[in-house]
N, C-alpha and C positions, 0 to 999 in steps of 0.2 A: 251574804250574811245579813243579820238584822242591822237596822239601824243604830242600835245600843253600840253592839260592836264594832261597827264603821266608826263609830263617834270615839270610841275608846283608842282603837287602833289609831287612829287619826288624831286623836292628841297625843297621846304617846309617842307617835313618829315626830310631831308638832316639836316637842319639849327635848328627846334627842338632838333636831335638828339645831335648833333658836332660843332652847330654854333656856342655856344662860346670860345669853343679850337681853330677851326680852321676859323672861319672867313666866308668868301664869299664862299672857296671850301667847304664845305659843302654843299651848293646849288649845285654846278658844280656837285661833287659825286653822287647827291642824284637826280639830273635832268638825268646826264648819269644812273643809277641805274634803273629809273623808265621806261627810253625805253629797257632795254635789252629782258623783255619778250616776248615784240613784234616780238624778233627776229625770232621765230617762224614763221612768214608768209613765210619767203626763201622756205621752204618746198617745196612750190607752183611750186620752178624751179626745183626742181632736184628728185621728182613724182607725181603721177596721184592725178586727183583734189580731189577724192574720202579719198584719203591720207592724202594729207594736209588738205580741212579740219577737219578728225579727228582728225590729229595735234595742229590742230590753238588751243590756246587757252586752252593746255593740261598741258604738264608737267612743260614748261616754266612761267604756270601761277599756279603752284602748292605750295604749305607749304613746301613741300619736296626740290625743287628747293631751295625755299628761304633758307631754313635749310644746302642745301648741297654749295652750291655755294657762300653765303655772307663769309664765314672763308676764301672763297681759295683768292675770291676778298679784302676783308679787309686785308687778309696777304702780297697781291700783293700788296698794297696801304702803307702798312707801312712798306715796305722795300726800298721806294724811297724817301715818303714824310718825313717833318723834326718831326712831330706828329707822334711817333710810335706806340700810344698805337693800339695794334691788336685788342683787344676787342671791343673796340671802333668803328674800321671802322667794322667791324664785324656786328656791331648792328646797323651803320647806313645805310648797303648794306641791312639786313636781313626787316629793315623796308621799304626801300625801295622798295626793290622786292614785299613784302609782299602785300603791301598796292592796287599797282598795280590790282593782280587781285583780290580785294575785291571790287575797284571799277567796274570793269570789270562785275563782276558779277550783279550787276545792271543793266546792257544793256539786251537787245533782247538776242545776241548769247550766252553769261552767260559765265564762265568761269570753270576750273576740279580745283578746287583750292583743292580738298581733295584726287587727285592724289595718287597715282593708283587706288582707288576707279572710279569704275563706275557711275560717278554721278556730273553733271552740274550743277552749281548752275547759276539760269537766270531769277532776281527776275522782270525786265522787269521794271523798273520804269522811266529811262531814258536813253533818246538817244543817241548815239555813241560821237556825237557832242552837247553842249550844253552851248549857252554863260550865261545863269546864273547860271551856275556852275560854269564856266571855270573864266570867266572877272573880277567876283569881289574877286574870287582869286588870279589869279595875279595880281592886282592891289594892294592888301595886302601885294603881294609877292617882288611887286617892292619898295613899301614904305619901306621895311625890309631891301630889299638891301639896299638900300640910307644910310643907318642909319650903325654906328661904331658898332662893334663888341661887344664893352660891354655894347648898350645903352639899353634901357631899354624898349624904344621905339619900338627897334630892336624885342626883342619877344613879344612885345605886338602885331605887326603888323603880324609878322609870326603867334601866337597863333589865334588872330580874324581871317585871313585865311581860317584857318583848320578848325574854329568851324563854320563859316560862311559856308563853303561849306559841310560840314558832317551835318548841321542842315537841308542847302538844300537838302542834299541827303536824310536824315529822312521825310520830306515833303512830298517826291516825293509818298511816300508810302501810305501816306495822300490822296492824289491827284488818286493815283492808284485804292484806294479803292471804292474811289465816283465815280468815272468813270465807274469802273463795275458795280458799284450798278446801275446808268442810263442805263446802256448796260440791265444787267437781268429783271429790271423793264420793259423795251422794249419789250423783247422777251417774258415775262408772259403775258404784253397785251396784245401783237395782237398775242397768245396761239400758239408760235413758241414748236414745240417739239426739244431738243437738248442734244447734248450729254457731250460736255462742251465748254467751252471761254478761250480764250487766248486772255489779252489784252496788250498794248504796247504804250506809247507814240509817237507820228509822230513826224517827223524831227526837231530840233531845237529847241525843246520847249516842254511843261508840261501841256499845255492847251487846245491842240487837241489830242485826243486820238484816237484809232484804237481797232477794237475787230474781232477777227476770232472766227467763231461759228462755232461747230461742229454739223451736223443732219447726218439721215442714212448715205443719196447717196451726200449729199450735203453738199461745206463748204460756211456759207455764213458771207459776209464782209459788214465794218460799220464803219460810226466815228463817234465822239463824241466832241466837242467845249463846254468849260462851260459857254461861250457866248451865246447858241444855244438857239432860242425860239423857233422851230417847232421840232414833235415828229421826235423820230431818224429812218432812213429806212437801211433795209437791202438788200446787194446785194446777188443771188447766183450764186455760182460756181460748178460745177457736178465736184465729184472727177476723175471720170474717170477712177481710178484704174486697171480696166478689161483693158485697153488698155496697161498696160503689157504684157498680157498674159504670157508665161511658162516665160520671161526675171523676174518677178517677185523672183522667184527661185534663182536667178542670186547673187552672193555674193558681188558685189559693189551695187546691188539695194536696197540688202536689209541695205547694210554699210548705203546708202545715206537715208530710208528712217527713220532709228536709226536716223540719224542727223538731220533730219528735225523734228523728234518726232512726226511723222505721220500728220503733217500738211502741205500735199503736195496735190497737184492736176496734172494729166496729161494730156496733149495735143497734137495735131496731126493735122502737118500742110503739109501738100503735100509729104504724108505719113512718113516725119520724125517724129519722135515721141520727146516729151520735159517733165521734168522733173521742177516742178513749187516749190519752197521752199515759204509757204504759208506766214512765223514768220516773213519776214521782208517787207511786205505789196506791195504794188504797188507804179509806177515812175512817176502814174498820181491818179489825181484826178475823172477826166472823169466817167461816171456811165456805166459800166458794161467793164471796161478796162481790158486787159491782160499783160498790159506793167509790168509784175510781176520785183522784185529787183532784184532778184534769180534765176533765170532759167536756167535749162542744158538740152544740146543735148544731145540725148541719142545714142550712134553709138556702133552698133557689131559687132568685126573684122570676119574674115573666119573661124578663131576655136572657137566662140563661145562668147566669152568675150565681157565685156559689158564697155564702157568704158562713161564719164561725161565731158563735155566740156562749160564752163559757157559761156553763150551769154551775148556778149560785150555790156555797154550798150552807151546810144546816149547823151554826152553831155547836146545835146538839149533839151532833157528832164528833166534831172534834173532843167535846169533854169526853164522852164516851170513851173515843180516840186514848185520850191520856190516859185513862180508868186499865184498858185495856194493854195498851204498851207497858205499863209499869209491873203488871202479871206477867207478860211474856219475857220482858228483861231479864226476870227470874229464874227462870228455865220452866223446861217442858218437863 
């Protein structure tokens, strides 16, 4: 999720935890607490992209993390502040952290919360960004502040928060499920043969949905509005595959195709070749667009090696982006 909301989330677990020992810095603790996993993204400068993002979203978003690092941070914390109990800031770093990437794991990229284990959890319900998650929690979060330490008020407004937004979060799953169900019902009508679906919430909201289909040679794409009166259409996309050739072999391709969990297509544009990550949809709405989120140049230096460089994307599209999503939220 964005930052906004890590920092929200994270003081309001802060203020459950320690609000009434310590006050306001509970929040402060527990908003810094909730960005630290993010710190992960640095990766990005200091190796290749194939690297970080195997990184992103790994060990800094794991159990283990949370287990290993709240004691060393809680002991740092109570050897300055006038609240010494260690255990204390202990359990409000380890919530902190913790909480992080469970929300995370909701999104598209998902997060390795069961680190070292091989295995992402990416339950896909909602998007990166999302104001009715975010807004009517901190709105709860700000009434909390306002309110004296021992009012009463004070946890009522931080508790409705947490349950206001973990009920939305329970929803979403709600919402996720109908939305496939209209996707399958689709593709059994007009006797699509496939091999499976991947579906995902579009930007901002829980209304318009997205579905990538798997067939043979083809991935083909779709949305969904619970507004929608006309049947849903699908787009396709020819995977392209073969247009690796022996690079396929290549141990960052096969890294990056693990990361995309084989929902990638390839392309060839004045014989550079590009590397298409399918899970996080397109930057238009347009019918049969390639303006993919994800996209990397594929380049091979002189001994061989295969190197991934994400193409930048255009501002201008995303406002477009918005322009467009807010029409199709409406229905078809």
């Amino acid at each position: 999720m964005d930052s906004l909301t890590q920092i929200v989330l994270g003081a309001a677990v802060g203020e459950a935890v320690l609000g009434k020992k310590v006050g306001n810095k509970a929040m402060l603790y527990g908003a810094i607490a909730g960005t630290i996993p993010d710190l992960d993204v640095a990766a990005s400068y200091f190796t290749d992209t194939v690297t970080a993002l195997s990184i992103h979203r790994g060990f800094t978003h794991s159990i283990v993390f949370s287990l290993l690092f709240a004691p060393v941070l809680g002991w740092l914390v109570s050897r300055y502040e006038t609240y010494k109990d260690f255990k204390a800031w202990s359990w409000l770093f380890f919530w902190a952290f913790v909480t992080h990437p469970i929300l995370d794991a909701h999104t598209t990229w998902g997060t390795q919360l069961f680190w070292p284990f091989d295995l992402r959890l990416a339950f896909k319900t909602i998007f990166v960004i999302d104001p009715l998650y975010t807004l009517p929690f901190l709105a709860f979060l700000i009434l909390a502040l306002r309110q004296k330490r021992s009012s009463k008020k004070r946890s009522f407004y931080n508790k409705t928060g947490l349950i206001v937004s973990s009920l939305y979060l329970l929803f979403t799953f709600f919402l996720k499920w109908s939305a496939f169900s209209q996707f399958e019902a689709a593709l059994n009508n007009q006797h699509i043969d496939y091999l499976k679906i991947d579906t995902r919430p579009a930007p901002l909201n829980t209304v318009l949905w997205s579905a990538n289909v798997e067939t043979e040679k083809t991935f083909l794409w779709s949305n969904y509005s619970f507004f929608d009166t006309q049947p849903i259409t699908f787009e396709s996309y020819p995977k392209n595959h073969e247009l690796l050739g022996d690079l396929v072999e290549k141990e960052a391709v096969q890294r990056m195709i693990a990361i995309s969990e084989n929902w990638y297509t390839i392309t060839k544009k004045k014989d550079q070749l590009y590397f298409n990550d399918l899970r996080f949809g397109l930057l238009s709405m347009a019918p049969n667009s390639q303006n993919f989120v994800f996209q990397y140049k594929i380049d091979v230096d002189t001994t061989g090696n295969v190197y991934f460089t994400e193409v930048e994307k255009d501002t201008s599209d995303a406002k477009k982006l918005l322009v467009e999503l807010w029409t199709r939220v409406k229905g078809n």
